[in-house]
N, C-alpha and C positions, 0 to 999 in steps of 0.2 A: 829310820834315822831322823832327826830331828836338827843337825848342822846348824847348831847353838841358837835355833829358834830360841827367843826368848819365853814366850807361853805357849809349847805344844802344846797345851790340854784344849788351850782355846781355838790353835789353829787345826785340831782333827775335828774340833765340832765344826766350824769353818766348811772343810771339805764333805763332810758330814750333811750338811743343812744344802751345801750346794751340789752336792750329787743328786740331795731327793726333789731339787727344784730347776734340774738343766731341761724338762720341757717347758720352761718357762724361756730358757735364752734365749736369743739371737746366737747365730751364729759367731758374732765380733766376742760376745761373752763368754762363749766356751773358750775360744782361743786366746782371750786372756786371762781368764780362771786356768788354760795349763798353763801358760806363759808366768803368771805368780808363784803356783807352787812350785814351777821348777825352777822360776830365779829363789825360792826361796830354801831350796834344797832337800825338799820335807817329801819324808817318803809319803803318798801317798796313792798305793796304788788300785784300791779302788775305784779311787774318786780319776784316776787317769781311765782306766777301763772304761766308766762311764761315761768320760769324758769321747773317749773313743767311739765308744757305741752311737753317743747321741751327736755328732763329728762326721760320722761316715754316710748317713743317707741324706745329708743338707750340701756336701760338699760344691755342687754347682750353686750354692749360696756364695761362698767364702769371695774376699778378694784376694788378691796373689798377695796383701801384707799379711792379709789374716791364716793365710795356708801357709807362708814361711815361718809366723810366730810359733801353730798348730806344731810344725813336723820340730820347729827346734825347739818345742816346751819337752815332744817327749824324748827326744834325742839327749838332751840334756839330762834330765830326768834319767835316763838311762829305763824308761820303760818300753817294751815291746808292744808294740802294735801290729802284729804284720798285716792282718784285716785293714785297718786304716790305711798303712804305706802300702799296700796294694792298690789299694783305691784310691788312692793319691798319685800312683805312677802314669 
């Protein structure tokens, strides 16, 4: 779903270019790369899995803003992670 994004085509290349370059983030960059595309409603769920994957073994990185933006990008989002909110409990 797309939730009247204005250019899908651009924002799946978007997710796209920044799935194949999250060993590049910091931690603070993933957790707002999910926090964008779930404020922006766009399904992406790829890009949230990967997001998950590369999320879960940094976690003693995060600070407590960057872990509450993390759980509510994908809460929102309505993506499952239970791997990540395991790791997270």
């Amino acid at each position: 779903a797309t939730a009247g994004v204005a250019a899908p085509r651009l924002v799946a290349t978007i997710a796209g270019l920044a799935s194949s370059r999250l060993r590049d983030f910091d931690v603070q960059s993933i957790a707002n790369t999910a926090w964008a595309f779930a404020t922006l409603a766009f399904a992406a769920p790829d890009l949230f899995g990967d997001l998950a994957a590369a999320a879960r073994p940094r976690l003693g990185e995060y600070t407590n803003q960057n872990l509450a933006n993390l759980a509510w990008a994908f809460a929102t989002a309505g993506v499952a992670a239970p791997r990540l909110f395991d790791a997270l409990a």
